[in-house]
Backbone as CSV, one residue per row, in Angstrom:
resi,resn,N_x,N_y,N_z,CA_x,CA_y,CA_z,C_x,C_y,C_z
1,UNK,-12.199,-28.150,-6.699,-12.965,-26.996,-6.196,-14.348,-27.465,-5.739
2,UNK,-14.680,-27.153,-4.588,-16.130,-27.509,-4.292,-17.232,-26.897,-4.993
3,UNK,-18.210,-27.953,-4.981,-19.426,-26.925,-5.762,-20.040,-26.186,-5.200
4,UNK,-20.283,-24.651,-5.386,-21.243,-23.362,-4.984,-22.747,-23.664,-4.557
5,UNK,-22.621,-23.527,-3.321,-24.021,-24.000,-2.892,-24.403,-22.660,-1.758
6,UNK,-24.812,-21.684,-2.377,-25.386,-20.658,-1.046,-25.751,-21.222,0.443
7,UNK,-26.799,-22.096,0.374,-26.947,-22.101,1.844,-25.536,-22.633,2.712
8,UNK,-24.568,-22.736,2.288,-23.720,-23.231,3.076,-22.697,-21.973,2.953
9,UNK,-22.143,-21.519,4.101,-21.646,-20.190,4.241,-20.110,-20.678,4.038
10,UNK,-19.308,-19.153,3.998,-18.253,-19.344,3.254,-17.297,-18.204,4.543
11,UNK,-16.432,-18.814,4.313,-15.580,-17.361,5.341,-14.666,-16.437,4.734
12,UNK,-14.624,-16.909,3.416,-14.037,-15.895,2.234,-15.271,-14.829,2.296
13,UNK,-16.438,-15.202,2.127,-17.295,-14.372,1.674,-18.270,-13.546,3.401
14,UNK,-17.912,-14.279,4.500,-17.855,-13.795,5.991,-17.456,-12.435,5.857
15,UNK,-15.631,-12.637,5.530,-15.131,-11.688,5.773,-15.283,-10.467,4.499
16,UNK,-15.736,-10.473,3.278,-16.312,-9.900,2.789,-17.419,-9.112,3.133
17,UNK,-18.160,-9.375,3.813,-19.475,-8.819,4.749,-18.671,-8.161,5.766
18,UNK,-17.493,-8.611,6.636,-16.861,-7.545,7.385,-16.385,-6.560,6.543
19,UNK,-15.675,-6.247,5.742,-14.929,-5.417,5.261,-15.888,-4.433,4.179
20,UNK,-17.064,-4.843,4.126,-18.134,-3.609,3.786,-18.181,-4.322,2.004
21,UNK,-18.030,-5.360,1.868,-18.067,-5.872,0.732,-19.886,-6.379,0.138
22,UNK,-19.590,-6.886,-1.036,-21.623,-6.727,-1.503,-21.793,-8.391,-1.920
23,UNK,-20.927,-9.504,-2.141,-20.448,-10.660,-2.918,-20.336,-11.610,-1.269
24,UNK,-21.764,-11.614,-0.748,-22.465,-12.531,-0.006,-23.629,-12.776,0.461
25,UNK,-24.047,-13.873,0.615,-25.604,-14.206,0.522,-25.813,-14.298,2.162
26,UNK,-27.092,-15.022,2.352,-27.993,-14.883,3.364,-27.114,-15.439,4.910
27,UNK,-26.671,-16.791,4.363,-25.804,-17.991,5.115,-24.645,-17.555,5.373
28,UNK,-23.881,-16.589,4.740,-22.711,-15.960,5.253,-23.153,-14.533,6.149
29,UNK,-24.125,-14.266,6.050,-24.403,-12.990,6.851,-24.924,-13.803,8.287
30,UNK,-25.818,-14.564,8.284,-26.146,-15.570,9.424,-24.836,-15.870,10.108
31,UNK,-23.916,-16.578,9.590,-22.529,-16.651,10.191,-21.824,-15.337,10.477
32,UNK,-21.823,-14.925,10.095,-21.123,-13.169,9.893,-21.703,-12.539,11.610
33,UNK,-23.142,-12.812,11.838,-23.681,-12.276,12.883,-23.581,-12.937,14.317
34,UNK,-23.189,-13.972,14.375,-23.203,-15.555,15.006,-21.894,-14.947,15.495
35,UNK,-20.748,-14.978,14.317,-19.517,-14.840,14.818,-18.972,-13.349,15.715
36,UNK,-20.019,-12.310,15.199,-19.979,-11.354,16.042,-20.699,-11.640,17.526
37,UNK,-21.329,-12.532,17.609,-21.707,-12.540,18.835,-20.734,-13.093,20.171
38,UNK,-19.946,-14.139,19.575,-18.539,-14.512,20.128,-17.618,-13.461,19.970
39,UNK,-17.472,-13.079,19.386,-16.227,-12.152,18.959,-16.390,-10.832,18.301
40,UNK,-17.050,-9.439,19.333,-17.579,-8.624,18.686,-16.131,-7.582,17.706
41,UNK,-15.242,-7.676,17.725,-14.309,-7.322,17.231,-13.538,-7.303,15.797
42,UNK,-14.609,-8.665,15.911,-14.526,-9.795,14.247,-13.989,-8.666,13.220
43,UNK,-15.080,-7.757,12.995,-14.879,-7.114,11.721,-14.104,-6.065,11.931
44,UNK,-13.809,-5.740,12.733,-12.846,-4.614,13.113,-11.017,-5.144,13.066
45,UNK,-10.985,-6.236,13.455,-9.397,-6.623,13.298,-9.298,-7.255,11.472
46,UNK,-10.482,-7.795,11.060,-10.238,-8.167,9.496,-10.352,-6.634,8.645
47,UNK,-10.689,-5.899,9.253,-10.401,-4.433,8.400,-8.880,-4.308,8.591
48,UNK,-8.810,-4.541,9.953,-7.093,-4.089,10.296,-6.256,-4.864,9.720
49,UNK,-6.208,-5.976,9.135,-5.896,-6.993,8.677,-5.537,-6.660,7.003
50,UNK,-6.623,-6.554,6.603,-6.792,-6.042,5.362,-5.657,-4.791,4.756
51,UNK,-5.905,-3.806,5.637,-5.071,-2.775,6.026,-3.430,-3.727,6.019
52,UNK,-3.484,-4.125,6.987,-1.588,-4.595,7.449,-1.381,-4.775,5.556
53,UNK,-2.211,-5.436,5.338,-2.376,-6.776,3.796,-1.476,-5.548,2.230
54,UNK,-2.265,-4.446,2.687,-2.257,-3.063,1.561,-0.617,-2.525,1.744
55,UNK,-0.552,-2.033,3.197,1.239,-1.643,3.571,1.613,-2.670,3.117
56,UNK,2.032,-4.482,3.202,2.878,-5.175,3.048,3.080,-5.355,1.634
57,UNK,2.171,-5.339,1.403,2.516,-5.333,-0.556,2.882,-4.215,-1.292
58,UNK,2.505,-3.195,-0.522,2.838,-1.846,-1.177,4.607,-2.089,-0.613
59,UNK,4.789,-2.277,0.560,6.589,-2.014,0.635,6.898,-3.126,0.193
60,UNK,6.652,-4.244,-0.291,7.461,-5.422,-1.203,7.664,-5.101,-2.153
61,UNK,6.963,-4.365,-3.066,6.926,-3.884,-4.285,8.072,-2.685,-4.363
62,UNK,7.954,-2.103,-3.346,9.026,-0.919,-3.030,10.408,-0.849,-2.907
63,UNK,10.204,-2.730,-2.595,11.474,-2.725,-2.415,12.092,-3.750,-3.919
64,UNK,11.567,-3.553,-5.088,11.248,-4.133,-5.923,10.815,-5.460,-6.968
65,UNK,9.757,-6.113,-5.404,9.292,-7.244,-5.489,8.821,-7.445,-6.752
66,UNK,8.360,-7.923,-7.522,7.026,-7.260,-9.066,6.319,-8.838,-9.215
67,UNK,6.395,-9.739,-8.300,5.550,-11.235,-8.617,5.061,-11.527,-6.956
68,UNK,3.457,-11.574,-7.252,2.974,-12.414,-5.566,2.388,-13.235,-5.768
69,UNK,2.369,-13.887,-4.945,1.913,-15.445,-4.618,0.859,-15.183,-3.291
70,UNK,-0.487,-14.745,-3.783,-1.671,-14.859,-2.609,-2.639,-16.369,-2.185
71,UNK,-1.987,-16.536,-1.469,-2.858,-17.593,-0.774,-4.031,-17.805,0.213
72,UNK,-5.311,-18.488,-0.070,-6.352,-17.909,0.153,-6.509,-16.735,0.192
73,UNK,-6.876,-15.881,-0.937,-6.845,-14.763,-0.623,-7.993,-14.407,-0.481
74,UNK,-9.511,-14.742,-0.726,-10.428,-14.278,-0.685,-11.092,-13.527,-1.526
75,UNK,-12.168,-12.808,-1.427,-13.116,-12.081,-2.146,-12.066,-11.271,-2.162
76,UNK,-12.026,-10.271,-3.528,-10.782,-9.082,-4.010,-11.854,-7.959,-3.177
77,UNK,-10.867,-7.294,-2.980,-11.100,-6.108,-1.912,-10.605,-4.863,-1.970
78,UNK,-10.956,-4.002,-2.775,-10.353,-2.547,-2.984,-9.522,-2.154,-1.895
79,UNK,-8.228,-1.619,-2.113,-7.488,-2.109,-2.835,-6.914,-3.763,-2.537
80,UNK,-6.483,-4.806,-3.697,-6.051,-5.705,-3.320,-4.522,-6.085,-3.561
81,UNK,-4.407,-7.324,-3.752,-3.083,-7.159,-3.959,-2.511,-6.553,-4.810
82,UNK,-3.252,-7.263,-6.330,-3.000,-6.659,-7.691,-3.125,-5.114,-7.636
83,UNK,-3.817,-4.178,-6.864,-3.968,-3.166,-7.003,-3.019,-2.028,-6.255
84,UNK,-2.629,-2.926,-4.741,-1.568,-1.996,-4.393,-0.218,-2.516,-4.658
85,UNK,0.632,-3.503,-5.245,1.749,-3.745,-5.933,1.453,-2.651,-7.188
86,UNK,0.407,-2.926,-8.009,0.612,-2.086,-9.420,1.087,-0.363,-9.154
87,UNK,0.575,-0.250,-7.888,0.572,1.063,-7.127,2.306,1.584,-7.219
88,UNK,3.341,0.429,-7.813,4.219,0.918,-7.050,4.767,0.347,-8.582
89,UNK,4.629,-1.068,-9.103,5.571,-1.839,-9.996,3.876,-1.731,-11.165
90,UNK,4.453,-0.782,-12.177,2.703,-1.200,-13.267,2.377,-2.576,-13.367
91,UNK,4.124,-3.283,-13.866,3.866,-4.533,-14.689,3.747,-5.761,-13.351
92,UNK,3.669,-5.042,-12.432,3.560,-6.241,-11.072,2.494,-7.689,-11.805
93,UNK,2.944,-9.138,-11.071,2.405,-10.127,-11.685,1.513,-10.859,-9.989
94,UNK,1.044,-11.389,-10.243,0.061,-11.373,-8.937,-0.706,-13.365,-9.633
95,UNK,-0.833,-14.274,-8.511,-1.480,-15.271,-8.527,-2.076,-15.263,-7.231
96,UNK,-3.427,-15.534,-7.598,-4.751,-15.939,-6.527,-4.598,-17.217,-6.384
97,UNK,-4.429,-17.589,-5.333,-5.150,-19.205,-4.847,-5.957,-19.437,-3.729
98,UNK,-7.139,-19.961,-4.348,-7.888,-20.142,-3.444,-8.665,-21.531,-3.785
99,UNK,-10.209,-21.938,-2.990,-10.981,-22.931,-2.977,-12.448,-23.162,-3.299
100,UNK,-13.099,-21.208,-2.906,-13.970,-21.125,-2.384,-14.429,-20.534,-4.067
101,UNK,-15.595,-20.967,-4.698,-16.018,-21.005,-6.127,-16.577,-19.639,-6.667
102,UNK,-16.978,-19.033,-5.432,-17.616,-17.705,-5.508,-16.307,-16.819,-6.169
103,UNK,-15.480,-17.201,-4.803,-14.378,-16.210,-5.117,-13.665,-16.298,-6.367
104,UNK,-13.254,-17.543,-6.828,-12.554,-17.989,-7.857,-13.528,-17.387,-9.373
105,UNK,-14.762,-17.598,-9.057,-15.808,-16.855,-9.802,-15.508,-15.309,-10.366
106,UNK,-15.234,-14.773,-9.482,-14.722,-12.831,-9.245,-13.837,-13.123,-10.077
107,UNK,-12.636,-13.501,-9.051,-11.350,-13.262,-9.773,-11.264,-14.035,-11.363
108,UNK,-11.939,-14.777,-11.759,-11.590,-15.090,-13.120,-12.260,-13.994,-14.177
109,UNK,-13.614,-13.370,-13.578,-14.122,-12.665,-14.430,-13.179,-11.507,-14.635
110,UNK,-12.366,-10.988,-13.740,-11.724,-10.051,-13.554,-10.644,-10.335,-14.740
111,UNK,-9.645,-11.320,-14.876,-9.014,-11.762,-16.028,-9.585,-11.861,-16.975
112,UNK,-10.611,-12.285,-16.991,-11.476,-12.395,-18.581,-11.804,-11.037,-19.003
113,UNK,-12.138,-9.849,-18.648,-12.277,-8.624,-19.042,-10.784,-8.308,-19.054
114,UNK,-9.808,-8.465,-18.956,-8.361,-8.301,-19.377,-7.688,-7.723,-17.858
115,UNK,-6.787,-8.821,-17.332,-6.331,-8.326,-16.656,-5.012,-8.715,-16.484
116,UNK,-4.165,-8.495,-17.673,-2.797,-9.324,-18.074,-2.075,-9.163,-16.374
117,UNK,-1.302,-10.446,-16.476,-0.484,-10.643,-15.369,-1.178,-11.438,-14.459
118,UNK,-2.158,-11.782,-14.328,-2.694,-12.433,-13.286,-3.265,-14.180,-13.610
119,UNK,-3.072,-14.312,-12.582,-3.216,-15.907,-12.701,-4.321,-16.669,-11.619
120,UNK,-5.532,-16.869,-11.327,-6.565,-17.895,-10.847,-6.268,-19.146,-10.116
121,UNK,-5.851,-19.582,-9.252,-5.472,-20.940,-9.370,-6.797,-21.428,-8.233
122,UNK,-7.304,-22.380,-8.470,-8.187,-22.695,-7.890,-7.255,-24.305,-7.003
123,UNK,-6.999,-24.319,-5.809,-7.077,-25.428,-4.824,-6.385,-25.114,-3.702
124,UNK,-6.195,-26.148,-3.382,-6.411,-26.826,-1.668,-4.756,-25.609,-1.218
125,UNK,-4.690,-24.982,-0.609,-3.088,-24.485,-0.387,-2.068,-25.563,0.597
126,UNK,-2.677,-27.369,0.774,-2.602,-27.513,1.738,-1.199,-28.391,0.657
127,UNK,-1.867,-28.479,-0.909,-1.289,-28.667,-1.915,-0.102,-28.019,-2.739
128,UNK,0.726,-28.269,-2.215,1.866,-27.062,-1.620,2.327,-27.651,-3.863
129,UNK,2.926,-28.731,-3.896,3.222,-29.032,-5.315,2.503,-28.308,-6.228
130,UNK,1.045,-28.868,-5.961,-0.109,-28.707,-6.761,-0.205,-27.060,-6.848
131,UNK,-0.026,-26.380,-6.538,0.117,-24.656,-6.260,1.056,-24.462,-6.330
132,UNK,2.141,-24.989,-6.628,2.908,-24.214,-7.422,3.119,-24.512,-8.980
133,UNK,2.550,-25.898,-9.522,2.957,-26.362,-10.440,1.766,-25.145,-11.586
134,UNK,0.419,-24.697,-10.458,0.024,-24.255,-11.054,-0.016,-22.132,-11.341
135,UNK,1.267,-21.905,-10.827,1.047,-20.603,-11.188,2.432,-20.173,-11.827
136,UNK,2.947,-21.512,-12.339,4.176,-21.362,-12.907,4.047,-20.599,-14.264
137,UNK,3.036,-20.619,-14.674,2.722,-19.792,-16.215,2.651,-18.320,-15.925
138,UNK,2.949,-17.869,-14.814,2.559,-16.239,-14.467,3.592,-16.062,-13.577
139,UNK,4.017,-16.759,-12.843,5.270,-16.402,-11.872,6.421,-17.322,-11.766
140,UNK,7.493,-16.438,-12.109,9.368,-16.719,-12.370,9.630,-17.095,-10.965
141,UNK,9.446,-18.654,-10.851,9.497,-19.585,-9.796,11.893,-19.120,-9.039
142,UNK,12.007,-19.267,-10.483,13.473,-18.929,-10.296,13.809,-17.180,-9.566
143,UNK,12.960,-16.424,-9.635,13.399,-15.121,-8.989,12.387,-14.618,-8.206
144,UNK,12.819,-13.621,-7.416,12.078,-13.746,-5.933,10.555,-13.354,-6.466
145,UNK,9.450,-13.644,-5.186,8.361,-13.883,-4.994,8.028,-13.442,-3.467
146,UNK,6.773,-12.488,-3.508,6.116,-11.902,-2.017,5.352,-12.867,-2.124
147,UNK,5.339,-14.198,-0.936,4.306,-14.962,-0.929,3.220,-14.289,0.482
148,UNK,2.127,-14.209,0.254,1.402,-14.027,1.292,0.380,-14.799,1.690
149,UNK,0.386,-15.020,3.164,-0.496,-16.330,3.991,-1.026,-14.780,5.152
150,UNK,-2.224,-14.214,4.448,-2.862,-13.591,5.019,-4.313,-13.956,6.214
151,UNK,-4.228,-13.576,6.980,-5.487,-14.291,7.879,-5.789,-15.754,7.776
152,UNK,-4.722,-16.780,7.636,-4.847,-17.919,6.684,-4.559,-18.916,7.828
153,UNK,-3.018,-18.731,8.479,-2.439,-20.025,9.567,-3.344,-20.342,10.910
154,UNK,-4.480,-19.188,11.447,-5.317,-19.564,12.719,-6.073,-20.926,12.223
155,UNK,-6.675,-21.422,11.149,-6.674,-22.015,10.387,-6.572,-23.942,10.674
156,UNK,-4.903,-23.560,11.131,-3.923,-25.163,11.543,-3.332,-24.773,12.449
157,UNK,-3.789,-26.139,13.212,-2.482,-26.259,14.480,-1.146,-25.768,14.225
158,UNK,-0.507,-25.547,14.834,0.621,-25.032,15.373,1.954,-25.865,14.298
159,UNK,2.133,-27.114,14.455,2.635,-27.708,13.836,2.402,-28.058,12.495
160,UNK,1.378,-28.125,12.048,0.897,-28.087,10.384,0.692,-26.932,10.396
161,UNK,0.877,-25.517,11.033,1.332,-24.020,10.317,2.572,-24.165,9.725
162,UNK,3.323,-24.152,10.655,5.081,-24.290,10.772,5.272,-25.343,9.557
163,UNK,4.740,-26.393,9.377,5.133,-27.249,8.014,4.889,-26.756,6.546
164,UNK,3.237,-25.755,6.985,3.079,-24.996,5.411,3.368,-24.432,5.081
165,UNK,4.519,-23.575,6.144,5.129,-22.130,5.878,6.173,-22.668,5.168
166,UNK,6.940,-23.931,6.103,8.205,-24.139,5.525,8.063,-24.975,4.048
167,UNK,7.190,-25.755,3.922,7.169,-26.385,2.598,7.083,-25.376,1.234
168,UNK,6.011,-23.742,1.687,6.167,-23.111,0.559,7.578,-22.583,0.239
169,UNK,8.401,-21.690,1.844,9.144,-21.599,1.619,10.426,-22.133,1.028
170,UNK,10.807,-23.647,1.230,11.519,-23.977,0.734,11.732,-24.028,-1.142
171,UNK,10.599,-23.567,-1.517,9.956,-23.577,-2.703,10.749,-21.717,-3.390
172,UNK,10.947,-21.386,-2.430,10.875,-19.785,-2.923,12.284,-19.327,-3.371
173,UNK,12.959,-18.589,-3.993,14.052,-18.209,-4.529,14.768,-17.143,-3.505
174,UNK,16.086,-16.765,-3.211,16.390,-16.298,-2.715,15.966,-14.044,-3.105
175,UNK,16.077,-14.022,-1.805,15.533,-12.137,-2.132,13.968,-12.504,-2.353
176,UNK,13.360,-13.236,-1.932,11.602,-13.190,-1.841,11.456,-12.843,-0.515
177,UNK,10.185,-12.865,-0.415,9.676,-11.908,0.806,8.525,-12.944,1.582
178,UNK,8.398,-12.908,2.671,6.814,-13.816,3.099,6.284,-13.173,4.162
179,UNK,5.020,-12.962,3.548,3.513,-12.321,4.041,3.163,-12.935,5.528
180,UNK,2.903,-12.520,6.613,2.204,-13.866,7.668,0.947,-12.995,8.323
181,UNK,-0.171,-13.226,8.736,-1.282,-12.403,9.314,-1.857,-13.593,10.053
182,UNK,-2.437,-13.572,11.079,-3.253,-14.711,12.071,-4.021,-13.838,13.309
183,UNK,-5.087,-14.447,13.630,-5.907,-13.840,14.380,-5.425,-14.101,16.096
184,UNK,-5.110,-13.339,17.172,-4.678,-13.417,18.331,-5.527,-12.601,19.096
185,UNK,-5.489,-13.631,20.052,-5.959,-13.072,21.661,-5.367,-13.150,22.989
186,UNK,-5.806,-12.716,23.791,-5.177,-12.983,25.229,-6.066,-12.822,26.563
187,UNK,-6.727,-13.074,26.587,-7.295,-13.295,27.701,-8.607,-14.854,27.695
188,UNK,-8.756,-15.170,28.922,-9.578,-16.410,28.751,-10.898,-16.709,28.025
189,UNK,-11.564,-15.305,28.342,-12.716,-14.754,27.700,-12.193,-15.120,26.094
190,UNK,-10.915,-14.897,25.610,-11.133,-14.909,24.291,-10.627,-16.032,24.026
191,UNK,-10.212,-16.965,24.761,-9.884,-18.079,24.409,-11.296,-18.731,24.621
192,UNK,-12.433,-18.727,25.329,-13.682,-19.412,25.346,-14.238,-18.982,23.843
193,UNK,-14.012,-17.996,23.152,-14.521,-17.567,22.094,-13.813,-18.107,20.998
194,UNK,-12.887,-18.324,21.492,-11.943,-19.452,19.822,-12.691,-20.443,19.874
195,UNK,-12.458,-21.031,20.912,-13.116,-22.454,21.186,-14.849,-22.257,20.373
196,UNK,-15.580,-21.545,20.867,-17.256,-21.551,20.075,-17.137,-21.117,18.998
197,UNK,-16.033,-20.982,18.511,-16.248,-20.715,17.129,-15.392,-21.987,16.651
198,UNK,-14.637,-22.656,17.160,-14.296,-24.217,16.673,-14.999,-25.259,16.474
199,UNK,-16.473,-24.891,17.436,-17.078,-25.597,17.715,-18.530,-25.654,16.770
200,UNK,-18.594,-24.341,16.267,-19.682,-23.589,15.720,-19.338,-23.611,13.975
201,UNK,-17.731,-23.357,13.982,-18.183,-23.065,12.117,-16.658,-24.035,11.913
202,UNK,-15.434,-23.936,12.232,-14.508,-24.673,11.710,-13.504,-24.569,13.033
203,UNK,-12.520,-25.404,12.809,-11.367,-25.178,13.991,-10.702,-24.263,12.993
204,UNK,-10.224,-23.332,14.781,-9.703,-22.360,14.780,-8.310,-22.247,15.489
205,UNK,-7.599,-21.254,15.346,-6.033,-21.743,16.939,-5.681,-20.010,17.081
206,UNK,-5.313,-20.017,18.440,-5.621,-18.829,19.001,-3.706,-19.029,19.394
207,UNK,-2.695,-18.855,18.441,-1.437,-19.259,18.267,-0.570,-18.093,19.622
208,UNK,0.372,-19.102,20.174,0.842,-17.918,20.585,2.149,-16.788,20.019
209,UNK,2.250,-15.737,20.861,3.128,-14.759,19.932,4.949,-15.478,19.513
210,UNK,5.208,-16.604,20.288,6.365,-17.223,19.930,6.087,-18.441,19.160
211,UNK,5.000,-18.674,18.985,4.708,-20.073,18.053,4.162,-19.219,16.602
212,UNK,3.853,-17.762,16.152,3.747,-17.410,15.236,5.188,-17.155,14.785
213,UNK,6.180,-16.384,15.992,7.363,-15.685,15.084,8.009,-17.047,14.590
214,UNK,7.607,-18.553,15.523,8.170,-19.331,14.758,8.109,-19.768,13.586
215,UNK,7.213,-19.671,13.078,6.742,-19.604,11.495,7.381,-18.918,10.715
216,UNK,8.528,-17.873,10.928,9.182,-17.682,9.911,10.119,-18.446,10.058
217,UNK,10.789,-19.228,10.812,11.693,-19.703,10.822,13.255,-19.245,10.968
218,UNK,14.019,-19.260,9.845,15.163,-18.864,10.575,15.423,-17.574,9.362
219,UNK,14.172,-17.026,8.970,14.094,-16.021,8.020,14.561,-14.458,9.184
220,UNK,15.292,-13.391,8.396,15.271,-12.322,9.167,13.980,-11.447,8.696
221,UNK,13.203,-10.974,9.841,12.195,-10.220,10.088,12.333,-8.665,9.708
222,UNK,11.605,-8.094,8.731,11.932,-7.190,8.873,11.094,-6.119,9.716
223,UNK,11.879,-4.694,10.046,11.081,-3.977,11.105,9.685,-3.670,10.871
224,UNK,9.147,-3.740,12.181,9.494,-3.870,13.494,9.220,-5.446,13.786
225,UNK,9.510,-6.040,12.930,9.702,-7.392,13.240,8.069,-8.017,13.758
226,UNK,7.281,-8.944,14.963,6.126,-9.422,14.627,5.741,-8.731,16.079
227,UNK,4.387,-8.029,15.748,4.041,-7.105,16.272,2.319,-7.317,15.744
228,UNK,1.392,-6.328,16.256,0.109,-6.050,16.311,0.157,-5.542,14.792
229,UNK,-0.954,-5.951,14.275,-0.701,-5.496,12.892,-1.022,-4.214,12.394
230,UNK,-1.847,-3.420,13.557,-1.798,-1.694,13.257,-0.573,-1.193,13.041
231,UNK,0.338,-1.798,13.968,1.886,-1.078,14.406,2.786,-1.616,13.239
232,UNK,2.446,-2.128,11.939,3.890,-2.893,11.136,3.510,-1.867,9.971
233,UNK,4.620,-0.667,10.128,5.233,0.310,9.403,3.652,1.257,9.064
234,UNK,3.112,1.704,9.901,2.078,2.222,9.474,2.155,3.749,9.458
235,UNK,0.951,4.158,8.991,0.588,5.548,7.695,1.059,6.801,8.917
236,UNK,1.025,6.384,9.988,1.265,8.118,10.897,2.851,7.836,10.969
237,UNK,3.374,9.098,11.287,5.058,9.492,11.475,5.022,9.598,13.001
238,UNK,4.265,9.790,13.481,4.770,10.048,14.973,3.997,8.559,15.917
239,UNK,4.896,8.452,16.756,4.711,7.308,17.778,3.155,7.794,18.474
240,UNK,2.235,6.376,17.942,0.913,6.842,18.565,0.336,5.542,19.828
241,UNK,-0.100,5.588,20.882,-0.342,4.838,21.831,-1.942,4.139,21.788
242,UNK,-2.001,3.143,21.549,-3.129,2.157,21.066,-3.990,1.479,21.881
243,UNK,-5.018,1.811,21.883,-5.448,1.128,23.734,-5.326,-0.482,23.443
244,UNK,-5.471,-0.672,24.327,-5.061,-1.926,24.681,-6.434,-2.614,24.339
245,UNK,-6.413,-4.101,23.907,-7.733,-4.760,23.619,-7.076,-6.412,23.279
246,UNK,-7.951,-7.408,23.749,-8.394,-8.631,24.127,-7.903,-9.337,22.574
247,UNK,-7.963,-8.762,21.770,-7.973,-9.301,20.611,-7.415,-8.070,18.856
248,UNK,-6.501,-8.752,18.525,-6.261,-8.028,17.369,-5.085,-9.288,16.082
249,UNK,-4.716,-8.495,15.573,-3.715,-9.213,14.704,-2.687,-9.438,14.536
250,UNK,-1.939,-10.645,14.645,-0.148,-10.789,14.440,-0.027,-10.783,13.010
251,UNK,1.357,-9.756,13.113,1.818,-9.689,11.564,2.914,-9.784,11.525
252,UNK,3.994,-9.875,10.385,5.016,-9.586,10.216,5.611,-9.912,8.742
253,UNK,6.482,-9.742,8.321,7.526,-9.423,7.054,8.764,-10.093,7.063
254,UNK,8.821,-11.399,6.625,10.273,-12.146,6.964,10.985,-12.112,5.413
255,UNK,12.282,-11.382,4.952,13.042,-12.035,4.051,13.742,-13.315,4.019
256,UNK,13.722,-13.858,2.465,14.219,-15.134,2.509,15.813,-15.205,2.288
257,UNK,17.045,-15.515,2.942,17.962,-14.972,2.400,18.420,-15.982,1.151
């Protein structure tokens, strides 16, 4: 785990500052503002994001998932995972993995005031062994598992996505479920804006819509299969028409058979 050093900004704790969160300092708001200047949308698709994050765990659970596997998950965020699985399964079991010390900070205090079922794992997710060896004390590796790679794969190239998906997956038990969220654009304008922000805070990949569905692999999708992430099974009943915009979120829901 790296050591906690404020002046150096965090994008766990970025997107915390988008989503109306209080658990960031000066250097993540500096970045936070930077990145809105490339990408004024920033905080508006990680709300939507967040959102997709709440439906997908709430219908895994529904469909009687009761163990997740969150990867990078970030600063906890009313509601989070643990909170909308319990929504559905009480005894739902839930593991955090992440890197970032702040966050790992939260979420342990959160267990230490009692929060049976949950598990901390602090490292690299790039440590596919190492993450799992460590949330084996909280999650029945042998029966299914909602793994979720939320806002996580823009992250890695194209080809080291597709390898981390498949290395966890091959890891997962049959009847599990997998989470996918990544940041997308389409127009050049927003491809000059991936790029300054590759250039500015970390590389980034602006994936396309057939190099994400490839990431599930040869998993079946469930409806509506990988789509904008407002549109995957959301809260209105009637067919609503979405304006159109430069930038939003790929999502989708693949079972493992």
């Amino acid at each position: 785990m790296a050591e906690f050093d404020p002046s150096v900004p965090s994008i766990a704790r970025v997107y915390d500052y988008f989503l109306g969160g209080k658990d960031h300092f000066a250097s993540d708001r500096a970045l936070a503002d930077r990145m809105i200047e490339m990408a004024p949308l920033a905080p508006v698709i990680t709300r939507e994001n967040r959102q997709f994050l709440v439906r997908a765990v709430t219908w895994a659970a529904s469909q009687g998932i009761g163990q997740f596997l969150d990867l990078g998950c970030g600063m906890p965020t009313a509601p989070d995972t643990l909170e909308s699985a319990r929504g559905v399964i009480a005894g739902a079991r839930v593991a955090y993995v992440d890197n970032d010390p702040v966050v790992l900070s939260h979420l342990s205090a959160r267990v230490a005031k009692g929060a049976p079922g949950v598990t901390v794992v602090a490292g690299d997710v790039r440590e596919v062994a190492a993450i799992f060896d460590g949330v084996r004390a909280n999650i029945d590796l042998s029966a299914p598992v909602c793994l979720i790679m939320g806002y996580l794969l823009h992250f890695f190239a194209p080809e080291a996505a597709g390898k981390l998906v498949a290395d966890y997956l091959a890891r997962l038990a049959p009847g599990s479920y997998l989470v996918l969220s990544a940041i997308h654009a389409d127009s050049e304008a927003a491809d000059e804006g991936f790029g300054g922000y590759s250039s500015a805070v970390a590389s980034v990949y602006n994936h396309s819509v057939p190099d994400f569905a490839g990431f599930f692999g040869p998993l079946d999708l469930v409806p509506p299969g990988v789509v904008d992430a407002r549109t995957w099974q959301p809260a209105w009943e009637e067919p609503v028409s979405l304006p159109k915009r430069e930038g939003y979120v790929l999502a989708g829901v693949a079972r493992v058979a």
